[in-house]
N, C-alpha and C positions, 0 to 999 in steps of 0.2 A: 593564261592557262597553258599548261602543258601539251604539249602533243608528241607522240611519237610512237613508231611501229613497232607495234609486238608479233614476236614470232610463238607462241606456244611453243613449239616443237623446237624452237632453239631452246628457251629457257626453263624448260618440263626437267630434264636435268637438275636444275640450281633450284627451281623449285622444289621437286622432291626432296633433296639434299639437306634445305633451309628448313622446310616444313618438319623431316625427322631431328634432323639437327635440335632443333626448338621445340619441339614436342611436350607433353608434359612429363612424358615417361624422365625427361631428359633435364625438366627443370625443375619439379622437383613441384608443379603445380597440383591444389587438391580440388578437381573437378570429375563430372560425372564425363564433360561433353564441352569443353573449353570452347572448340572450334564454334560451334552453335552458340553457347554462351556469349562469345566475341561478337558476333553479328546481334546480339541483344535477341536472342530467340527469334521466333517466328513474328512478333511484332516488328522487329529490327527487320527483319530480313525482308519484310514484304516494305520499310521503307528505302530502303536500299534500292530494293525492285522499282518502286514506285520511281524512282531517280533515276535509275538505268535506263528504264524504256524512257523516260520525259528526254535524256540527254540523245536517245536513238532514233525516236522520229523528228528530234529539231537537228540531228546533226546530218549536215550535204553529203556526208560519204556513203551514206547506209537509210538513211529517212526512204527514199524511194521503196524499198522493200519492205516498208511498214503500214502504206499509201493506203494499203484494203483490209488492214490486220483489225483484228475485235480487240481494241487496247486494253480494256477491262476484262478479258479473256485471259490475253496475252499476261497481264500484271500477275493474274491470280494461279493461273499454269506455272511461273516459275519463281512464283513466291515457294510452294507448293514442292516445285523441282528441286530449288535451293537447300529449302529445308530439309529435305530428304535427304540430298546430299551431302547437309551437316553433321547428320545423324538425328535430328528432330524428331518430335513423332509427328510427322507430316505422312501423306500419302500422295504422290505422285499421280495421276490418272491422266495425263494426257497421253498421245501416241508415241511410240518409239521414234529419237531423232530422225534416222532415215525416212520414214514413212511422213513427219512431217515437212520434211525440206525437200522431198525428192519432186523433182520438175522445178525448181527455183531456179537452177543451176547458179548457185553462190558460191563466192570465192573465197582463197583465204584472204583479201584483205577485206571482204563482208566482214569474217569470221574477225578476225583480229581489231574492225572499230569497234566490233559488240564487247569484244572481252576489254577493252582499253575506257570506254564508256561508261561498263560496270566495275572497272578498277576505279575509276573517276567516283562513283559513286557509291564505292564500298570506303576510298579517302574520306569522302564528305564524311561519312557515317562513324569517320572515328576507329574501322576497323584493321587492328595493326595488319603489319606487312605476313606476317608467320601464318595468320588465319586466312588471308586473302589466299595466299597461298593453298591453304588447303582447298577452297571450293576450287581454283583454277586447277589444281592437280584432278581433281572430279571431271573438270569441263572438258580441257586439253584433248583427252581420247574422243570428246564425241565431234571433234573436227572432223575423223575420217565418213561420217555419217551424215555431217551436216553441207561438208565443201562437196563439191560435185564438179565445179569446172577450175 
């Protein structure tokens, strides 16, 4: 298995760049919602999810921080989150990042095993590099809301 440290804030850059780059507008693709479509809709997305968190409370860098979390909660909040920020017809309803993370004091490499976890398991899923892309350009900003120390 692969491993190694993502910096969002380094590579937000070459994301946005890849993500316009490859776009549809760009390739010339006929979809309403490709980026959602790629993750196999909201069935896809919540197995993707499903994978993500199975890989973040077995994984030593980050699992402590998930020790008390309602996983079934957790799964269905950002399946939810994901979707929305596919452009899905999902609805969102959990709390705004800050107000959820605030008092964790989490870091950026908390931040950076979650997003390398759910790259782990958007690979499984089959879903290219161009679309991961897009949800990561979604994510990236709410670092400043979710890092704290």
């Amino acid at each position: 298995m692969r491993r190694f440290t993502l910096n969002l804030f380094a590579i937000l850059p070459i994301i946005v760049g890849t993500a316009q780059a490859q776009s549809p507008a760009t390739t010339g693709a006929i979809s309403s919602n490709p980026a959602f479509e790629a993750f196999g809709g909201e069935p896809g997305i919540a197995k993707i999810v499903d994978n993500g968190v199975n890989r973040l409370v077995a994984d030593d860098r980050i699992k402590a921080r998930f020790a008390t979390a309602n996983i079934p909660r957790l799964k269905t909040l950002l399946t939810a989150q994901f979707c929305t920020l596919l452009g899905g017809n999902c609805v969102y309803e959990g709390r705004p990042m800050k107000e959820t993370h605030d008092g964790m004091e989490l870091r950026n490499a908390d931040f950076n095993a979650l997003a390398e976890d759910f790259q782990f398991a958007m690979d499984d899923a089959g879903v290219p590099f161009r679309y991961q892309n897009v949800l990561l350009k979604q994510l990236a900003p709410m670092q400043h809301d979710i890092v704290t120390k």
